[in-house]
C-alpha positions in Angstrom: 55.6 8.1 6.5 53.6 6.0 3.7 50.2 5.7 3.6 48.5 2.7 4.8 47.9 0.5 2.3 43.4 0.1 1.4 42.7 -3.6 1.9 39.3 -5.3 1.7 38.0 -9.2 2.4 35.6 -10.4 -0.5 32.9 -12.9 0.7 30.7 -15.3 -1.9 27.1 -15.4 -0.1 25.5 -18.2 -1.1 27.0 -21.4 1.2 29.5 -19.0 2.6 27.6 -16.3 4.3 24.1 -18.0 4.8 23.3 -21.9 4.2 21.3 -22.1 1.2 21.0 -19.6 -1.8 19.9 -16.0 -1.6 18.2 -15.9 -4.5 15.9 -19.3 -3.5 15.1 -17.2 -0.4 13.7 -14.2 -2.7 12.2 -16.5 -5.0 10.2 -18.5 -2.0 9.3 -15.3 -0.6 7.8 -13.9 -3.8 6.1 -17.6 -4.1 4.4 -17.3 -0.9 3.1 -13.7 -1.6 1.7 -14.4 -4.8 3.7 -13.1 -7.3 3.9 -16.5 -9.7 2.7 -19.8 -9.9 4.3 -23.2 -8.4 5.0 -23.5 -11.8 7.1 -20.5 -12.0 9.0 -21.2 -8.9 9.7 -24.7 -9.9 11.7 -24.0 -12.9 13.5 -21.1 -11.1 14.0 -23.7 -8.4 15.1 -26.5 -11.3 17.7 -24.1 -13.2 19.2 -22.9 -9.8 19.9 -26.4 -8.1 21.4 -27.6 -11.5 23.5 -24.6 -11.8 24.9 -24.8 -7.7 25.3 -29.1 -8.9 27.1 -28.9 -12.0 29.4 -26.2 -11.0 29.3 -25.7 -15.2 30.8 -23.3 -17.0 29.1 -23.9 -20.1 27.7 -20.6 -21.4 24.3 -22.3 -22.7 23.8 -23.3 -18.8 25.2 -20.2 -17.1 22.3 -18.1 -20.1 19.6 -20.6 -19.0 20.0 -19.7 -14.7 20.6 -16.2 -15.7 17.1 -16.3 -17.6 15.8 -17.9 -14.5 17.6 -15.3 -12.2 16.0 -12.5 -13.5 12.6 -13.5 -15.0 11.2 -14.0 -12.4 11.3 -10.5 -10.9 10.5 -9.0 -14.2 6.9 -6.8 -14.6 7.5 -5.9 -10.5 7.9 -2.1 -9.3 11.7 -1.9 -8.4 10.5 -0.4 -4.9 8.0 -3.1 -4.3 10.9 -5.7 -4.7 13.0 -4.2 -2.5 10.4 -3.6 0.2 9.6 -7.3 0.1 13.3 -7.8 0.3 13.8 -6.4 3.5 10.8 -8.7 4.7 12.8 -12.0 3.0 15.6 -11.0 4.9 14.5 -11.0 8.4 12.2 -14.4 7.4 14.7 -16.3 5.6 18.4 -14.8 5.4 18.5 -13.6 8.8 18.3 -16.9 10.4 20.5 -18.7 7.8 23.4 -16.6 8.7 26.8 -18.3 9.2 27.7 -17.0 12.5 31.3 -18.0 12.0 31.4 -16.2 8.7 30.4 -13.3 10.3 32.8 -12.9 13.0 35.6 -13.7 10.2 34.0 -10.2 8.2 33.6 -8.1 11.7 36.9 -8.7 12.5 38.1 -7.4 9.3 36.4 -4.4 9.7 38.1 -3.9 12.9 41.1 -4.3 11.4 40.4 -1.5 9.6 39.9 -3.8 6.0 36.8 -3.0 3.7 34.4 -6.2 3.4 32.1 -6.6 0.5 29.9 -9.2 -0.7 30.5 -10.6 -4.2 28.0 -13.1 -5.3 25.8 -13.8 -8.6 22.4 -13.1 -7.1 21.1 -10.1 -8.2 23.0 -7.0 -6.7 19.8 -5.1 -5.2 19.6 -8.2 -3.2 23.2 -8.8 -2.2 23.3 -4.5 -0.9 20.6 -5.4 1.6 22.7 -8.0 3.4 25.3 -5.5 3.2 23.4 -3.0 4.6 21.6 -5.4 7.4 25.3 -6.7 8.6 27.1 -3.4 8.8 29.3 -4.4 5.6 30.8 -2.3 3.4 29.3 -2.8 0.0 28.3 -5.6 -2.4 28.8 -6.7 -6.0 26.6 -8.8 -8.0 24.9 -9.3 -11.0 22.4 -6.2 -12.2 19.0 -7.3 -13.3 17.5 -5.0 -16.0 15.4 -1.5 -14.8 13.4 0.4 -17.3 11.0 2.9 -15.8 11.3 1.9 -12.0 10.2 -2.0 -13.2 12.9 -4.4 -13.9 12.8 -5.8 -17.2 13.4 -9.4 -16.2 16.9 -9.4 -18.6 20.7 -9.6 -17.3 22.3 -5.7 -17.6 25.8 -7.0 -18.4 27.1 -10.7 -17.0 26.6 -12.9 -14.8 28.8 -13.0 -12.0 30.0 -16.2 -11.8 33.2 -18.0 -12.4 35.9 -15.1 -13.7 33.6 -12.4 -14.1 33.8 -11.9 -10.2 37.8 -11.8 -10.9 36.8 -9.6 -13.1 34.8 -7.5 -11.2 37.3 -7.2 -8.2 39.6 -6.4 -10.5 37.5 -3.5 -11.4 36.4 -2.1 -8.2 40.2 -2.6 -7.0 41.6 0.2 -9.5 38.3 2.2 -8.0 38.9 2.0 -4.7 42.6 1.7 -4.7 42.9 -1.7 -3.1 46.2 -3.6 -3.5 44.8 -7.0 -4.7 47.5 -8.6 -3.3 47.0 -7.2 -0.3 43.0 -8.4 0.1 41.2 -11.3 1.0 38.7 -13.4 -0.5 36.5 -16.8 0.8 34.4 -18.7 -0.5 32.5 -22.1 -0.6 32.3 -23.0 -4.5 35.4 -24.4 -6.6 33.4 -21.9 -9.4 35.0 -19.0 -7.2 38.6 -19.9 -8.0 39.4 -17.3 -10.0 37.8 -15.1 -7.2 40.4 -16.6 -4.5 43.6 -16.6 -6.8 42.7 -12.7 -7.4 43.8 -11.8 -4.2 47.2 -12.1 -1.9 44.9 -13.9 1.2 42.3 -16.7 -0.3 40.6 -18.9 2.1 37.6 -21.3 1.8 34.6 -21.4 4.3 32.5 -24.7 4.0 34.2 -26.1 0.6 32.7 -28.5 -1.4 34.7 -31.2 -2.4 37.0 -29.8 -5.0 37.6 -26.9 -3.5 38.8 -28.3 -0.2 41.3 -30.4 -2.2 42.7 -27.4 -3.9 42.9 -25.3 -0.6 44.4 -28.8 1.1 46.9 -28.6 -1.8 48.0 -24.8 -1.3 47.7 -24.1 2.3 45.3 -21.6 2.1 42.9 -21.7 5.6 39.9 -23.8 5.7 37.0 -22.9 7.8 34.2 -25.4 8.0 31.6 -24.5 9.9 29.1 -27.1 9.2 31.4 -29.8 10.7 31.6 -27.4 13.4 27.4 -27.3 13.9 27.3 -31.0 13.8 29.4 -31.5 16.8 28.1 -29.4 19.1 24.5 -31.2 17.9 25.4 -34.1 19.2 27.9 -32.9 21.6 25.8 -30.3 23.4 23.3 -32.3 25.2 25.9 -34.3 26.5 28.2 -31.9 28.0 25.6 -30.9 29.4 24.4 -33.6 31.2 28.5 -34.2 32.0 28.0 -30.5 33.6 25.1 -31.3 35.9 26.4 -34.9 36.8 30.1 -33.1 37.9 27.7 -30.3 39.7 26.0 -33.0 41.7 29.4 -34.8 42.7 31.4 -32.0 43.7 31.5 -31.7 46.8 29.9 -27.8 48.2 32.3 -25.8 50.0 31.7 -24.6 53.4 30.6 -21.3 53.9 33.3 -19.6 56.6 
């Protein structure tokens, strides 16, 4: 009998996972506990919406968020980062989880598929989440670590744009996944060489672009967002539907 083909399902983070970006999350966090100044989280905060905005793949932008990705945490203890991590998740990530998303992933895994996290926030960052949802690994970019301290420089690309094609095309031939096979989602046109890497693309909350180009090929569409405005302003009213149809229906007898 042959052996059962590996599989896994690749998720982006940022938009896709959680609403809002994981590494704004760390950054405020850091902000808050007095690691920099407003200035400092300002520019971070400046080169990071510019980036998500122009969806650019112009390498004098992609250099300048990759500066701002990782100078921030240089100077700090590796350990210390990661300890205040674990704090930023339960604060900030935690509670920005896509529930939708994450029944998508868990039913992977009961399927038996591998699901990892692919995303250009720092990697360190990216494992957590891994770890916290019962995931099976994560990829991202690797900030700098000299001594136990990160250096506050990139060690090797950003992963954005084709380096995350790049990069499942790596850990594919590791792990001895059939790309063709495995599945991929994502929010961000940026992540269409992530998609067309695998056999099974689908989009989760897609910006514009994207949700012409998945329109376009038939790949699935999940938007949860539309989904969370509904039952805003839906909720209350079924509800009140609910008790009005409870107070009209007649009680049955008890025999």
């Amino acid at each position: 009998m042959a052996l059962e083909q590996k599989r896994a399902a690749f998720f982006d983070v940022d938009n896709t996972l959680i609403r809002g970006s994981s590494l704004y999350f760390l950054g405020r966090g850091m902000y808050q506990r007095g690691y920099f100044t407003k200035a400092d989280i300002s520019r971070f905060v400046l080169a990071n919406l510019r980036f998500r905005l122009t969806g650019t793949e112009k390498q004098e932008e992609i250099i300048k968020f990759q500066n701002a990705a990782t100078s921030f945490i240089g100077g700090h203890n590796v350990q210390d980062i990661q300890n205040l991590a674990q704090e930023i998740y339960d604060e900030y990530v935690s509670p920005a989880l896509w529930q939708g998303t994450i029944e998508i992933a868990e039913a992977h895994l009961r399927d038996g598929v591998e699901v990892w996290l692919v995303t250009a926030a720092p990697e360190d960052m990216a494992t957590l989440i891994a770890k916290r949802l019962g995931f099976t690994g994560a990829i991202g970019s690797k900030a700098g670590i000299s001594d136990g301290v990160y250096t506050g420089q990139m060690n090797g690309p950003l992963l954005h744009g084709r380096e995350k094609a790049i990069a499942l095309t790596k850990i594919a031939a590791e792990r001895g996944f059939d790309l063709t096979h495995c599945f991929a989602y994502s929010d961000s046109s940026n992540d269409l060489p992530l998609l067309e890497a695998v056999g099974h693309p689908s989009v989760i909350n897609p910006d514009a672009k994207l949700r012409i180009w998945a329109t376009r090929e038939k790949w699935p569409i999940h938007d949860f967002r539309r989904a969370r405005k509904i039952n805003r302003f839906l909720g209350p009213a079924i509800s009140r539907l609910a008790s009005l149809a409870a107070l009209i229906t007649p009680r049955r007898r008890s025999r």
